[in-house]
N, C-alpha and C positions, 0 to 999 in steps of 0.2 A: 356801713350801709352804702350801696349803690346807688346811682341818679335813679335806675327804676324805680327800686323800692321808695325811694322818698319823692319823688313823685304820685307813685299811686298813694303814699299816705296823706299828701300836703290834699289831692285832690278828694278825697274821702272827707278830711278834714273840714272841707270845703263846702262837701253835700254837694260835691258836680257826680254826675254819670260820664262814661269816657265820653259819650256824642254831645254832651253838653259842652266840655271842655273842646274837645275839634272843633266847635263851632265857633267858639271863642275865638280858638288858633286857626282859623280857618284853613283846615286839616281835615284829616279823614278817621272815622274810628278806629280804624285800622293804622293809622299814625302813632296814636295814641298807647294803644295795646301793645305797639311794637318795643316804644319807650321803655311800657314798663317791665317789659319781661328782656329786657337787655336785650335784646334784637337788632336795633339800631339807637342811634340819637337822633335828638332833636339839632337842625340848624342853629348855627346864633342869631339867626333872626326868632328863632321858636323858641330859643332860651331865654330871648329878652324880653318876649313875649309870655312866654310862662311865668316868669318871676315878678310879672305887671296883675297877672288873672290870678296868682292862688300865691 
């Protein structure tokens, strides 16, 4: 499993929408979406922050 995919799972798990969770990250939906189709990563500031929200 890829950081996308288990991302979008941890966040589903979650019951966030992507623009719930960017808002969290104060990030863009478009941040978020990119995560999880492997597009790009997250910073390690958004990783330390991700693994704080979900």
């Amino acid at each position: 499993m890829n950081l996308g995919d288990k991302l979008k799972e941890l966040r589903k798990e979650h019951n966030y929408s992507q623009q719930q969770l960017a808002e969290k990250l104060h990030v863009t939906a478009q941040a978020i979406s990119k995560w999880e189709n492997n597009k790009s990563v997250p910073d390690i500031i958004n990783l330390v922050q991700l693994s704080e929200a979900i």
